[in-house]
C-alpha positions as CSV (number, residue, x, y, z in Angstrom):
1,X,0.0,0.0,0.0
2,X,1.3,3.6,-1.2
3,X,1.8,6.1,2.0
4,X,-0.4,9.1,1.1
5,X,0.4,12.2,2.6
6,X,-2.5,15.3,3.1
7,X,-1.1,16.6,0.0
8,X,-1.6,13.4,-2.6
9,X,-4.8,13.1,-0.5
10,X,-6.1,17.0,-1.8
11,X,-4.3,16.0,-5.1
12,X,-6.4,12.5,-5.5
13,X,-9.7,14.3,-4.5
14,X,-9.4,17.3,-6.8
15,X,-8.4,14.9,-9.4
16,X,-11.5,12.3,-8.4
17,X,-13.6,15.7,-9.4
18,X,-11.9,16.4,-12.5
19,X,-8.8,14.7,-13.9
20,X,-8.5,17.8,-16.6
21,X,-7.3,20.1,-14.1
22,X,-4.4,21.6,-14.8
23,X,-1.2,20.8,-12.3
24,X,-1.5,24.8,-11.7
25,X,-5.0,24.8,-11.0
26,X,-4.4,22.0,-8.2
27,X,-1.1,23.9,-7.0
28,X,-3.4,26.8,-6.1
29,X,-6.1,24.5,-4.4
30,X,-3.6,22.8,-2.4
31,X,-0.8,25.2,-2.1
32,X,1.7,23.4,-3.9
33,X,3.8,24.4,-6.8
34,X,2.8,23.0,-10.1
35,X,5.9,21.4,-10.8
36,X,5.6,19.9,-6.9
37,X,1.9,18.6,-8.3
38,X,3.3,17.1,-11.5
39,X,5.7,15.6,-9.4
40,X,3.2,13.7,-7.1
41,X,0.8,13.1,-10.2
42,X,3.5,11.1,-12.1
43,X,4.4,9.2,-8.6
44,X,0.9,8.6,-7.7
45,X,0.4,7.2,-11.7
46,X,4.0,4.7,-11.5
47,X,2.5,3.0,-7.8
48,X,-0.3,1.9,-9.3
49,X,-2.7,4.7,-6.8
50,X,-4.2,6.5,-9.9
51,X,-5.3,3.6,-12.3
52,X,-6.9,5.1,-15.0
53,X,-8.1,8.6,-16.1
54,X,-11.3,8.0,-17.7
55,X,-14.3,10.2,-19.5
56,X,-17.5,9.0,-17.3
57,X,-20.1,9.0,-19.9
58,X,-23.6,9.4,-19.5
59,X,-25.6,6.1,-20.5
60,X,-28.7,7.7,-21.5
61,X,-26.9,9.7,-23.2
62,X,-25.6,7.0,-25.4
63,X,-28.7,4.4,-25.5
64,X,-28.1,2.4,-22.2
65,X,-31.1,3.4,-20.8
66,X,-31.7,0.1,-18.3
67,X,-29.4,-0.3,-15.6
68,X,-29.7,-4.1,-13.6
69,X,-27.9,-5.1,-10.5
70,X,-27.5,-9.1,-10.7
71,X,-26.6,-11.7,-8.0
72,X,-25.4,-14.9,-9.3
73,X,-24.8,-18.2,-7.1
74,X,-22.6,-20.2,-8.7
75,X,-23.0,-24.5,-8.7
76,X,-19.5,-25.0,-7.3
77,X,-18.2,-21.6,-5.8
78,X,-15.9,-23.5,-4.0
79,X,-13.6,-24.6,-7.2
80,X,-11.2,-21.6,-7.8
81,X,-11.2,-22.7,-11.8
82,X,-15.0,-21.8,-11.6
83,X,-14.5,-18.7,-10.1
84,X,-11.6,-17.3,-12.0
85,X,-13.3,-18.3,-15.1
86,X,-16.7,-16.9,-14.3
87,X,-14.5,-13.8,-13.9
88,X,-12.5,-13.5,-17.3
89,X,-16.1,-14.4,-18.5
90,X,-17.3,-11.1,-17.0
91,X,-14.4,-8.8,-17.1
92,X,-14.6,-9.7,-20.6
93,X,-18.0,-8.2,-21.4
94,X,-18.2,-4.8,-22.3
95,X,-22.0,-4.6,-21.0
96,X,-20.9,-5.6,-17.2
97,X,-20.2,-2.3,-15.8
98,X,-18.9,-3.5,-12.5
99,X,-18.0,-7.1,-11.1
100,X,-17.7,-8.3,-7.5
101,X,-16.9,-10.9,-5.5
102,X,-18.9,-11.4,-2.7
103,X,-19.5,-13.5,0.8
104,X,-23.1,-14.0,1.4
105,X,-25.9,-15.4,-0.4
106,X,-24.5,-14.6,-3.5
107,X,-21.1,-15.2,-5.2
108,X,-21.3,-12.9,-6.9
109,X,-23.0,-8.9,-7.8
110,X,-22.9,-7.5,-11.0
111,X,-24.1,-3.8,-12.5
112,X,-25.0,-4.5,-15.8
113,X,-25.9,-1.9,-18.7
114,X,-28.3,-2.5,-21.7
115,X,-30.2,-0.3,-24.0
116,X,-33.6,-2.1,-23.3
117,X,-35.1,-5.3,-21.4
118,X,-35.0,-7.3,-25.2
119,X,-30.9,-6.7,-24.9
120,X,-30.7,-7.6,-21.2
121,X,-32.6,-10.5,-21.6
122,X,-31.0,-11.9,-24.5
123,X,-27.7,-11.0,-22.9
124,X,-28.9,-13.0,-19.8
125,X,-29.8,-16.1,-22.0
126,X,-25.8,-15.9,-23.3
127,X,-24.4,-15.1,-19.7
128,X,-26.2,-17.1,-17.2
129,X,-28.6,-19.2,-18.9
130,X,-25.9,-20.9,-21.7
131,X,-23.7,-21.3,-18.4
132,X,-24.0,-24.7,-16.6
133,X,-21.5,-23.4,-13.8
134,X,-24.8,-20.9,-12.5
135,X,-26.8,-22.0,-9.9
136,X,-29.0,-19.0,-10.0
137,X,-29.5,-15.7,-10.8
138,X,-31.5,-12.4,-9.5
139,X,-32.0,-9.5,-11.6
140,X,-33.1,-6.1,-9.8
141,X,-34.0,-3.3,-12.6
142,X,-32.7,0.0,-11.4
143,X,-35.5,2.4,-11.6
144,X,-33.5,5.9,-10.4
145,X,-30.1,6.3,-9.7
146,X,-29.9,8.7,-6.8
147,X,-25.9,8.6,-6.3
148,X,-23.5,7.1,-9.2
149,X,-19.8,7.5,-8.6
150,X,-16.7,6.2,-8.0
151,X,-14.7,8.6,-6.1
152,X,-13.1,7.3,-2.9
153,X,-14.0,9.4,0.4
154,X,-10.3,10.7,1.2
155,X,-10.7,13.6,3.7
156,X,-8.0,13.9,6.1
């Protein structure tokens, strides 16, 4: 694990915000110099702490109107070949927004998007249903999304 000081803490959450801020504009929130900012920046990119700088695109927007959360039980969750696999399987898919692996009732929780019920349901057929390895499934539709992020809370 990377040892964050206040500073790459300001730095991450101003970038969390808005990764097109420039090193200067983030000097001035944090009271660093820019060069002191690109500095960290670089550092924090190389350890692996910032992963990917990524355009967060509106689904609507683009015709992905339904949004489904999925639990899946797997037949033998115990077997790490079925579990690694069911992974690739999903990591894989453009369509499955997130992927985790869970303890509980389920294996595992997905966040799926699709453009209508016809697509999700004919994707379902392809991932679950075609998969002998699936115990079970649950699909809940999302019907408002009040909060969608993924910025990390990192207040001092």
């Amino acid at each position: 694990m990377a040892t964050l000081d206040k500073f790459d803490r300001q730095i991450l959450d101003l970038m969390q915000q808005d990764c097109r801020q420039s090193a200067e504009q983030i000097a001035h929130s944090v009271g660093l110099s820019a060069t002191a900012v690109q500095r960290r920046i670089k550092r924090l990119r190389e350890t692996g702490v910032i992963r990917a700088e990524v355009a967060l695109v509106d689904a609507q927007a683009v015709g992905l109107g339904v949004s489904v959360l999925v639990e899946v039980e797997l037949a033998e969750a115990s077997r790490e070949a079925v579990i690694d696999g069911f992974k690739r399987r999903m990591v894989a898919r453009p369509e499955v927004q997130q992927c985790w692996y869970v303890a509980g009732a389920s294996d595992f929780v997905l966040l799926i998007a699709a453009a209508d019920l016809a697509s999700f349901e004919r994707l379902s057929r392809e991932l679950f249903f075609d998969d002998p390895n699936i115990k079970k499934f649950r699909s809940t539709f999302v019907l408002e999304s009040a909060k969608r992020g993924l910025a990390l809370p990192l207040a001092d």
